[in-house]
SETIPA-784504 format. One record per residue (C-alpha): residue in three letters; x, y, z. Coordinates in steps of 0.001 Angstrom, whole numbers, plus 524288, in hexadecimal, padded with zeros to 5 digits. Example, Ala and Ser with C-alpha at 12.3 -4.5 7.8 and 13.67 -1.06 7.14 Angstrom:
2
Ala8300C7EE6C81E78Ser835667FBDC81BE4
***
This chain:
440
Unk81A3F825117BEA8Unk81AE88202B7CAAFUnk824108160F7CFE4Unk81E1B809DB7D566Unk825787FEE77DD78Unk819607F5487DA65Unk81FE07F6657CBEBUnk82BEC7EEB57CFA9Unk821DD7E2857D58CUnk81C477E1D57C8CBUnk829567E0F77C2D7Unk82B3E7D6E67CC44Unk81E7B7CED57C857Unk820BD7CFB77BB28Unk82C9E7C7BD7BC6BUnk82AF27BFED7C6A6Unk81B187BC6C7C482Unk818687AE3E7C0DBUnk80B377AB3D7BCDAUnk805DF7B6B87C642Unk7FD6D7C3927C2A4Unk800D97CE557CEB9Unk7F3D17D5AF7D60BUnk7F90F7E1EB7D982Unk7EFF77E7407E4C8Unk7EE747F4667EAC5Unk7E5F3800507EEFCUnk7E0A380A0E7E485Unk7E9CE811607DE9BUnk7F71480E667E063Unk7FB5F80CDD7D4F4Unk7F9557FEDE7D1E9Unk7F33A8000C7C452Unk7FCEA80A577BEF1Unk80969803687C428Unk804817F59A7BD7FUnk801237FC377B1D3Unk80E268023C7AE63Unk8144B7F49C7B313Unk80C667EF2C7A783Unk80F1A7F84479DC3Unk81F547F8DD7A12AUnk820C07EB187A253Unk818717E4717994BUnk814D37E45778A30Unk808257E40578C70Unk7FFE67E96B79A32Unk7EF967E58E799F2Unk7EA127ED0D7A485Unk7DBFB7EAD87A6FDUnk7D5B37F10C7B296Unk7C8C47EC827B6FEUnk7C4147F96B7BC25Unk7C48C801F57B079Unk7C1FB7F8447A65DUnk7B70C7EBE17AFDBUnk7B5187E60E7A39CUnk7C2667E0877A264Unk7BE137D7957ACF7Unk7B76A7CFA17A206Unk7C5667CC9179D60Unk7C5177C1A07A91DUnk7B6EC7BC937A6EAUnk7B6B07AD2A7A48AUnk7C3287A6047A50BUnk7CF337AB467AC3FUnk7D6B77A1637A356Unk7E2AF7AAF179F19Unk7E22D7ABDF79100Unk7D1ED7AC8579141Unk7D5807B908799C0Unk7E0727BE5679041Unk7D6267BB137856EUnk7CABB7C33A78AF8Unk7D55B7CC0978F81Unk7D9B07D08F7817CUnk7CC8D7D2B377D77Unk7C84D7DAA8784BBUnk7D5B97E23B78368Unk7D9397DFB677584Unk7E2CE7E9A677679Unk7EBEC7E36878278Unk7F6E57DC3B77BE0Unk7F9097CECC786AEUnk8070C7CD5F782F9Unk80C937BFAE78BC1Unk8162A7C120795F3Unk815207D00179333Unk808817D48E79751Unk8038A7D9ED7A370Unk7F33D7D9597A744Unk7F0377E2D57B2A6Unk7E3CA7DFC97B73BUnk7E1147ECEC7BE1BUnk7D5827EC7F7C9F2Unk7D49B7DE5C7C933Unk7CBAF7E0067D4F3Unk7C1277E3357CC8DUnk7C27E7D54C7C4E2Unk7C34E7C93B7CCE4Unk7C4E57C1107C18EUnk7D13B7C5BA7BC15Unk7D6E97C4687C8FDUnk7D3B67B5707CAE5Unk7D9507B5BA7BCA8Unk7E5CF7BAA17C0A3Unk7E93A7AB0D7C4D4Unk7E7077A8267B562Unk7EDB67B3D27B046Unk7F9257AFCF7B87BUnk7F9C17A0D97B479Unk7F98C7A6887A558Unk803BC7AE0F7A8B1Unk806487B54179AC1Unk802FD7C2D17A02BUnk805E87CA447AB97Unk7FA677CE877B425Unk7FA547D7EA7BF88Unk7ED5A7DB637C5D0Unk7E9EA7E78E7CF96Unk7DF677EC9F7D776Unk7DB7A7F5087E0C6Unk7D64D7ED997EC64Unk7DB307E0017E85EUnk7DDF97DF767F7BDUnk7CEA87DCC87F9FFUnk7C98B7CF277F9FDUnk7BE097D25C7ED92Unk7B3947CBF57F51CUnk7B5287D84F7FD8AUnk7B37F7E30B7F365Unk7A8C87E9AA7F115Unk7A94B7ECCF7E1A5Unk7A17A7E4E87DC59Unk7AAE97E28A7D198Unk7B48A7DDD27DA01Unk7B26B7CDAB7D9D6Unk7B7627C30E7E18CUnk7C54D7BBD97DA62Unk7BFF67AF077D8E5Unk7CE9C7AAD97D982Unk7DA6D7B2977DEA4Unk7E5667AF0A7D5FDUnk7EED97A8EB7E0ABUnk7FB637A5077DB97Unk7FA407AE8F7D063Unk7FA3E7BC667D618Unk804B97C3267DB7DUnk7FE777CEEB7E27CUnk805367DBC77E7B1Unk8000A7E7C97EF57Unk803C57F5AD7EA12Unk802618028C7F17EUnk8037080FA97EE9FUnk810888153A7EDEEUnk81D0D813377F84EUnk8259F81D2D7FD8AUnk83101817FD7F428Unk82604819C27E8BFUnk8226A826E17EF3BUnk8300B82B327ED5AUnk832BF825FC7DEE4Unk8262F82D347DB9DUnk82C13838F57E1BDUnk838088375F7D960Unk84126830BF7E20EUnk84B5D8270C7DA6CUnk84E3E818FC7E239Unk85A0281CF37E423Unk85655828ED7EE64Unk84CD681E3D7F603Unk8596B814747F5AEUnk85FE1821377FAD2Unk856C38211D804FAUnk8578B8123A807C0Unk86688812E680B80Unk863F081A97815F5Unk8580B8116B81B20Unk86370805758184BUnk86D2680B0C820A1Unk865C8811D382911Unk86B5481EE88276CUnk8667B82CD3829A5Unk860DD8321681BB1Unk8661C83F7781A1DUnk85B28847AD820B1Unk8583384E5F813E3Unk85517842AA80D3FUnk84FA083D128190CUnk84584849FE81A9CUnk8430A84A5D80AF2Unk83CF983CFD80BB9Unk8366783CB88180BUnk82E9D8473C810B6Unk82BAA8400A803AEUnk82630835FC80E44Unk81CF583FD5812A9Unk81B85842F7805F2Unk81847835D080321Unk80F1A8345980F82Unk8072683F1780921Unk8064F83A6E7FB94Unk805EB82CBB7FB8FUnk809C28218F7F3FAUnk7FDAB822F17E9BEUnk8031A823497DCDAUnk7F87882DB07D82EUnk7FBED835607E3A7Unk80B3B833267E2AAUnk80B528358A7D35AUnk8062E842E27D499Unk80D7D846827E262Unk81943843637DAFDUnk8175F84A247CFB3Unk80EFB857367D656Unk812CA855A87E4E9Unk8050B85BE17E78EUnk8011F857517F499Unk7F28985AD47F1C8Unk7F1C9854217E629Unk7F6DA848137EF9DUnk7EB7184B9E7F65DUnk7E2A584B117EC76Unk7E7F483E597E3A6Unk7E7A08363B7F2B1Unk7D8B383B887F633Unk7D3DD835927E844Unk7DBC88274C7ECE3Unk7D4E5828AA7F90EUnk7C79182A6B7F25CUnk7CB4F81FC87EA14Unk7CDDF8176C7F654Unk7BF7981BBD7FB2CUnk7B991815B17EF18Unk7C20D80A227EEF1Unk7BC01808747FD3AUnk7AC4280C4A7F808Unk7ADE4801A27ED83Unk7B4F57F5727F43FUnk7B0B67F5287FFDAUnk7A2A17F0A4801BFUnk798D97F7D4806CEUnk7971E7FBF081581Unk7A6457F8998153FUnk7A8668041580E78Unk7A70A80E4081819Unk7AE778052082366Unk7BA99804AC8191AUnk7BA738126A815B2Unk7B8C4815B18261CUnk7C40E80C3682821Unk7CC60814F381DC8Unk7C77D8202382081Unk7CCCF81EB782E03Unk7DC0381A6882D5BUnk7DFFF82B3782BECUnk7DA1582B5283872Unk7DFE68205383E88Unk7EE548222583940Unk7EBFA8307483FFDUnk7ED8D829EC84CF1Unk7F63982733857DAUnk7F23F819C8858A4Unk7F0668156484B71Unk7EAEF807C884B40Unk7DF588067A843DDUnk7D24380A4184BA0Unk7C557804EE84747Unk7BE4980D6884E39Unk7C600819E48485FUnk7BEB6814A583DBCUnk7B07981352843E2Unk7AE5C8143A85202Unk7AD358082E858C2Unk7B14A801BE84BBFUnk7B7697F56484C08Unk7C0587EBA084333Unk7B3D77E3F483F3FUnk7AD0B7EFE0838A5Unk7B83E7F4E083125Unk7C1FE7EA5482F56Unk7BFDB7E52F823DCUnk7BF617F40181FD6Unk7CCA67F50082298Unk7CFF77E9A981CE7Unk7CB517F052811A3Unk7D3DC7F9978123AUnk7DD7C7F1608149AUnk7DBF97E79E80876Unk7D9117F40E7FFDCUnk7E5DE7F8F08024DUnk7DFD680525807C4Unk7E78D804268143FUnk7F3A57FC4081AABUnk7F06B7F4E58290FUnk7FB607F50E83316Unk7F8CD7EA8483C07Unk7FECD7E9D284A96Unk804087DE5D84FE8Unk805437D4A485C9FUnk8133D7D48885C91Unk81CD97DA5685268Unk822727CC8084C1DUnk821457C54183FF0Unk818067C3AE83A2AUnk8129C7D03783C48Unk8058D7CBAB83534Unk803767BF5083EDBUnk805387C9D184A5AUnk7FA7B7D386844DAUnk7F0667D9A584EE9Unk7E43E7DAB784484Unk7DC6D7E5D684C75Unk7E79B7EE9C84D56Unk7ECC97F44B84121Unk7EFD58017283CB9Unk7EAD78054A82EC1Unk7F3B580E3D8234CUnk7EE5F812FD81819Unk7F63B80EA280BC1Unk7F9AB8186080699Unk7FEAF82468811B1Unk7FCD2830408061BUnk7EB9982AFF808F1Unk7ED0A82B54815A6Unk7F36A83A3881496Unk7E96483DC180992Unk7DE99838EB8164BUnk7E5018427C81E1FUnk7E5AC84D8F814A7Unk7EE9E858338101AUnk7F192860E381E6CUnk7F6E38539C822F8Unk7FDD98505781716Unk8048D85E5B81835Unk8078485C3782671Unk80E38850C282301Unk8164285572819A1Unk81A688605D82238Unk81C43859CB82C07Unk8116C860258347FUnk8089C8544E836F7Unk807408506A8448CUnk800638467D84DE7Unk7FCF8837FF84AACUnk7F827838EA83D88Unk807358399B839E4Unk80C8982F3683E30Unk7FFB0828708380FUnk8047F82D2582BA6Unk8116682A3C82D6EUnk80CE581A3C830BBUnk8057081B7B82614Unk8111F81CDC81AEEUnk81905813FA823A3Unk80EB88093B8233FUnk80EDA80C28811BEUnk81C4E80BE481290Unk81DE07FE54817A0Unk811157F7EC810F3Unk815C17FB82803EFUnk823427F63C806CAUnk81B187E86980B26Unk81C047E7A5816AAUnk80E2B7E59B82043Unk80BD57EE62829F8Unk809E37EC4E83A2AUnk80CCD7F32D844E3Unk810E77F04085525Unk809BB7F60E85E69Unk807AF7EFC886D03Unk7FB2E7EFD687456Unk7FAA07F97787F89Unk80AC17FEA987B53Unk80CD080B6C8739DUnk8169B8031386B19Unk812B1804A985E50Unk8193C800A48509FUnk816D5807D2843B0Unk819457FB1483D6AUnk81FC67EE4183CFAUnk822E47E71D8312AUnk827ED7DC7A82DFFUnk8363C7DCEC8274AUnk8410F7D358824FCUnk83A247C80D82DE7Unk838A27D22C83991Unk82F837DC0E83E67Unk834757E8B583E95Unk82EBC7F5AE84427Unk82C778035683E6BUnk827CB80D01844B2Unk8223681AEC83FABUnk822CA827E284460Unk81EE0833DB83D52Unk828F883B5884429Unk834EF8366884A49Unk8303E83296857E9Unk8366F8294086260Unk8318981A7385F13Unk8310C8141A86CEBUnk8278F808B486515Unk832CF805D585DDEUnk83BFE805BB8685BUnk834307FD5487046Unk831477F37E863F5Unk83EB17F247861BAUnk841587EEED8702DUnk8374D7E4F986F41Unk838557DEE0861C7Unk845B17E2B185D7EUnk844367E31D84F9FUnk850697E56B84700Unk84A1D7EFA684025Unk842637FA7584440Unk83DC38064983D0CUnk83788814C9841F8Unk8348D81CD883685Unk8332C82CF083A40Unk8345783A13835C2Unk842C983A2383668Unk851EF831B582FD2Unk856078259A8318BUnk85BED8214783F28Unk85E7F8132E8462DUnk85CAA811FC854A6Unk8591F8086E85EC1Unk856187FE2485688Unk84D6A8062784BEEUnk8506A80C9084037Unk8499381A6583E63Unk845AD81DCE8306EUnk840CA8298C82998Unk8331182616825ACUnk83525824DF815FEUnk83E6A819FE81816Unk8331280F3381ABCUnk832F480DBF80D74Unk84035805F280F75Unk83CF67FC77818DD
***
C-alpha cells in the first residue's frame, strides 16, 4: 500500500470543509481513485462511490432537479444497497467529466451539506466545450463558492522513498544536513543520489512504483510505463477533436527530442518544419491543461511577480512525470544512467526534467532567466519567501559562471546549484546533492 501525501489534504478537508465538496483533478493514473477510495472507507461509516465510466447509467441519478434530497432520493434507488448515513458518509463521484450535471450539482450537494462529496477526473483541466467525447457536456453552472479543487500527481521523491521502505525519520535525517548545511557522510550522500536515479528511471506512477518496489525489475518498469503511455495516446485520440489530434500527439511526441538538446527552449518547428505557435498552440495547451506536460516560462527580468514578467513565446516544456520521459528514451539509456555512462545533452535534459517534478509537486510554478544575445542561463527561478531565488542544474558538477554572474547582478539571499556531488556553501550559493530539492 502505498503512501500518499494527498491523504493528509483530505484529512485536512474533512475538518476544515464548510459547505464545500473538493474536485480532485489530475492526469490518468496517478492514483487519484484508489487514494480517495481508501480515504472513504477508513474514515467514514459509510463510502458511495459511483463512477460514471463503468457504470453511464448512474448519470440518471442527476436527471431533473439538482434539489439535494430529490438527488439522495433517486440516489438510493438506484443503489438500494448504499447506506447515506449524515455527517458520516462520503459520495465519490469518480470521472465526473463524463456527467456535467452532477458537477453543476455539486453547488446543491454542498448547501445540503449532510454528506461529504469529493469528485475526480481525468482531464478536469479542459474547458468541456473543448473535448471531443461526445459524452463530455458543457457544466451549465460551475459550482463557485462550493468547490475546493486540488491537483494530484504521480508520486514525489519523499513518496518514492517511503515506497522504497524508508521511515520519516531517515528523510528528517537527511533534512538536518540540508538545515545546517552540512556535508552528508559520502556514503549516505552516494546511496541516495542513486535511489534518485533510481527514481529518474522508474517514476512516480504508482503502478510502476508498486511493483519496482516490491520486484525491482527494471523491465517490468519498462513495460507497466509503455501501457501509461499508450493510455496517454488514447486519452489524446478521444479528447482532442479531430485534425487536432495528430498536431497534439506531434507536439508530444516531440518534447524527448527537444529536452535532448543544448538549447532546450521549446521549438515549433522541431515539431513541423516551418511550424509556428498558431498551428500547434492550442495543441500544447492541450498538453498543458491535460496535465500531460509542465511549461517553464522565461522571463523579462527575474522579479516579482514572476507571472506578470512572463515572455509567452519562449518556454521550455517537461514531461510530468521524468520515469515517461525515460520509458521515451528506452532501456540502453535508462542503463546508462544508472551507471553512470550517459553522456552529452540528453543528461542534463533528464536531470531538468526531475528538477522541474521536484519543485511542481512541492507548488511552486516554474520559469526560468535567460538574456537575449548572453549565454546566462537559469535552470529556474521560483518564487520563495517574497523573493526570487535561483537554482541552477547540472548533471555533473560543473563550474556555474550563470550563477555567479546572477548573483552579481541580482543578489539574491539564496541561491541553489544542484549536481552530482555533497553539500557545500560558496560565494553566495549553496551547492546541493540533487535528491535534496525535495526540501526546498
Amino acid at each position: 500500500m502505498l503512501k500518499r501525501k494527498i491523504y493528509r489534504y483530505l484529512l485536512d478537508w474533512k475538518a476544515t470543509k464548510n459547505r464545500e465538496c473538493l474536485l480532485v483533478k489530475g492526469a490518468r493514473q496517478i492514483g487519484k481513485t484508489y487514494v480517495i477510495r481508501r480515504f472513504g472507507e477508513t474514515e467514514y461509516k459509510s463510502f458511495i462511490e459511483i463512477n460514471f465510466v463503468r457504470d453511464p447509467e448512474l448519470k440518471q441519478i442527476f436527471d431533473g432537479s439538482l434539489d439535494a434530497p430529490e438527488i439522495y432520493k433517486r440516489l438510493s434507488a438506484h443503489l438500494p444497497e448504499s447506506k447515506l448515513i449524515e455527517h458520516n458518509t462520503l459520495i465519490f463521484l469518480d470521472e465526473i467529466q463524463k456527467c456535467a450535471k452532477a458537477r453543476t450539482a455539486l453547488k446543491f450537494l454542498a448547501e445540503d451539506n449532510r454528506f461529504d462529496v469529493i469528485a475526480s477526473g481525468s482531464l478536469l483541466g479542459l474547458h468541456y466545450g473543448q473535448d471531443a467525447d461526445s459524452e463530455v457536456g458543457e457544466t451549465e453552472s460551475i459550482p463557485v463558492g462550493y468547490e475546493r479543487q486540488v491537483v494530484m500527481y504521480s508520486l514525489d521523491f519523499e513518496e518514492f522513498l517511503w515506497a522504497y521502505g524508508y521511515q520519516q525519520e531517515t528523510i528528517d535525517y537527511l533534512h538536518s544536513f540540508f538545515s545546517s548545511q552540512t556535508k552528508v557522510p559520502n556514503d549516505i550522500n552516494d546511496k541516495f543520489e542513486s535511489i534518485l536515479r533510481e527514481f529518474i528511471v522508474v517514476g512516480g506512477m504508482p503502478e510502476v512504483v508498486a511493483d519496482f518496489a516490491e520486484n525491482k525489475n527494471f523491465g517490468e518498469v519498462q513495460r507497466i510505463q509503455e501501457k501509461i503511455l499508450a493510455a496517454y495516446d488514447d486519452d489524446i485520440s478521444n479528447h482532442v477533436k479531430g485534425p487536432d489530434k495528430a498536431k497534439v500527439r506531434a507536439c508530444y511526441d516531440s518534447l524527448p527530442k527537444q529536452l535532448a538538446r543544448e538549447n532546450k527552449k521549446f521549438k515549433y518547428s522541431e515539431v513541423e518544419k516551418s511550424a509556428t505557435a498558431r498551428k500547434f498552440g492550442d495543441s500544447l495547451t492541450w498538453l498543458k491543461d491535460a496535465n500531460f506536460v509542465h511549461v517553464c516560462f522565461n522571463v523579462f527580468q527575474p522579479y516579482l511577480p514572476l507571472n506578470a514578467n512572463e515572455k509567452d513565446n519562449e518556454f521550455k516544456v517537461y514531461f510530468n512525470d521524468t520515469g515517461l520521459l525515460m520509458a521515451r528514451y528506452g532501456t540502453e539509456t535508462k542503463l546508462a544512467l544508472l551507471t553512470g555512462k550517459l553522456l552529452g545533452n540528453a543528461k542534463g535534459g533528464i536531470y531538468e526534467n526531475v528538477i522541474s517534478e521536484i519543485l511542481v509537486k512541492k507548488g511552486y510554478n516554474l520559469n526560468y532567466y535567460k538574456t537575449d544575445n548572453s549565454s546566462l542561463e537559469i535552470e529556474f527561478i521560483i518564487e520563495k519567501n517574497a523573493e526570487v531565488v535561483p537554482v541552477e542544474v547540472k548533471a555533473g558538477n560543473r563550474h556555474t559562471p550563470s550563477l555567479n554572474h546572477f548573483i552579481e547582478m541580482f543578489h539574491p539571499s539564496k541561491a541553489y546549484k544542484f549536481v552530482e556531488g555533497n553539500i557545500g556553501n560558496t560565494e553566495g550559493r549553496t551547492t546541493l546533492p540533487h535528491y535534496m530539492a525535495m526540501f526546498l
